[in-house]
C-alpha positions in Angstrom: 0.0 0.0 0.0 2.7 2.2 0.8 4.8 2.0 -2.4 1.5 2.5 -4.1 0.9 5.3 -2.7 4.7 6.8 -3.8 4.1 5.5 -7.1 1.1 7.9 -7.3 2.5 10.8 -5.1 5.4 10.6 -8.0 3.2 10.9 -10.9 1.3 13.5 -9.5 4.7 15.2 -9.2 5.6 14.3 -12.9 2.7 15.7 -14.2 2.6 18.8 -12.2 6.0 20.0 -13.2 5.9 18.6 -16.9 2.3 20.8 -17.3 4.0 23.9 -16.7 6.3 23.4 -19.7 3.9 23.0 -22.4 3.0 25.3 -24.7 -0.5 26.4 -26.3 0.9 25.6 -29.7 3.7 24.4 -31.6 4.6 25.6 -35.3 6.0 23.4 -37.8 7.6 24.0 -41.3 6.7 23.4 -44.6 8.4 20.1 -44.5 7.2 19.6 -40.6 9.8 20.2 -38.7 9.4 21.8 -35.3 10.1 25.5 -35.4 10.3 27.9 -33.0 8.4 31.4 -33.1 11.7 33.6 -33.2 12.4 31.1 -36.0 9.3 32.3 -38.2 9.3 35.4 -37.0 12.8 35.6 -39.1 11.8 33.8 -42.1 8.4 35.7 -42.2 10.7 39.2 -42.1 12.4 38.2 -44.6 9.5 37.2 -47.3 7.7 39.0 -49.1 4.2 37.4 -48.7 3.2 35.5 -45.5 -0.2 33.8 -45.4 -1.5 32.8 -41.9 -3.9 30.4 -42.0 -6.2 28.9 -39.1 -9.7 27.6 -37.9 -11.9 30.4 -37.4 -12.7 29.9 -34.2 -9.2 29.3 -32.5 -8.4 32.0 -29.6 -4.7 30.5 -29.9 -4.3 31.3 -33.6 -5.6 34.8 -33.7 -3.6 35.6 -30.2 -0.6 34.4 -32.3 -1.6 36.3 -35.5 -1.9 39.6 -33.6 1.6 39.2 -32.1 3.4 37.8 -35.8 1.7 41.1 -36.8 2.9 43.5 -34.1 6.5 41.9 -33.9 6.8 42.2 -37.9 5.2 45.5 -37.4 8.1 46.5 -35.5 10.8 45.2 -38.1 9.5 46.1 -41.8 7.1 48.3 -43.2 3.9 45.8 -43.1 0.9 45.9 -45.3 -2.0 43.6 -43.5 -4.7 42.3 -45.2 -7.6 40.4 -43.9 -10.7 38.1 -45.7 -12.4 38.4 -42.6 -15.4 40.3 -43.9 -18.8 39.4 -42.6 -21.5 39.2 -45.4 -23.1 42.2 -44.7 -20.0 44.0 -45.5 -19.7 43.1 -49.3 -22.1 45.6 -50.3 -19.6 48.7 -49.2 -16.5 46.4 -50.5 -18.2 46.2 -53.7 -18.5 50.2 -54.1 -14.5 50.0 -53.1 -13.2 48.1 -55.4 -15.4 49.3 -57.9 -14.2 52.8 -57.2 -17.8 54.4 -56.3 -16.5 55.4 -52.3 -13.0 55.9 -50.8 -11.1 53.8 -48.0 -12.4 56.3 -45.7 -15.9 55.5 -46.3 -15.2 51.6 -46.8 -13.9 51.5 -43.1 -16.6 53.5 -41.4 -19.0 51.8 -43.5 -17.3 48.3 -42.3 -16.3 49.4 -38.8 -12.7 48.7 -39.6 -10.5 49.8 -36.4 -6.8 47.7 -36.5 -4.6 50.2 -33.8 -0.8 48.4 -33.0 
């Protein structure tokens, strides 16, 4: 009874400090390696297009958009673009691209507000 009880005192333990070292994601390569986020971070400074994609609906992926975007932000002159219109919002793109109202009007019209 007693070494039982070690045995699971000591994977209590285990697991304890082995949770604190994990991380909310992991970001592989093209050929799926293991890389690490200074790693893209230097490789996404240096190319001319980067294309993030993700589910929709994942807290992690957009927390780690935002910060991709405000550290590249910081190191090159960064243009963002974003196909994360809702539908009721393709009316005033529409009138954009077709050159009927300005960018002024297409972000009050979409309620555009990206600050860094």
């Amino acid at each position: 009874m007693q070494k039982l009880a070690i045995f699971i005192f000591s994977i209590t333990i285990f697991y304890s400090a082995t949770a604190q070292n994990l991380k909310p994601y992991q970001i592989f390569s093209s050929t799926g390696k293991k890389v690490t986020y200074k790693k893209m971070l230097k490789a996404s400074g240096k190319s001319e297009v980067v294309l993030f994609g993700e589910q929709h609906n994942s807290a992690i992926a957009h927390w780690l958009q935002l910060e991709l975007t405000k550290d590249l932000a910081k190191k090159i002159n960064l243009v963002l673009g974003a196909e994360m219109f809702e539908a009721d919002n393709q009316a005033a793109l529409n009138k954009y691209l077709s050159g009927e109202i300005t960018k002024k009007r297409v972000r009050y019209n979409c309620k555009i507000v990206v600050k860094f």
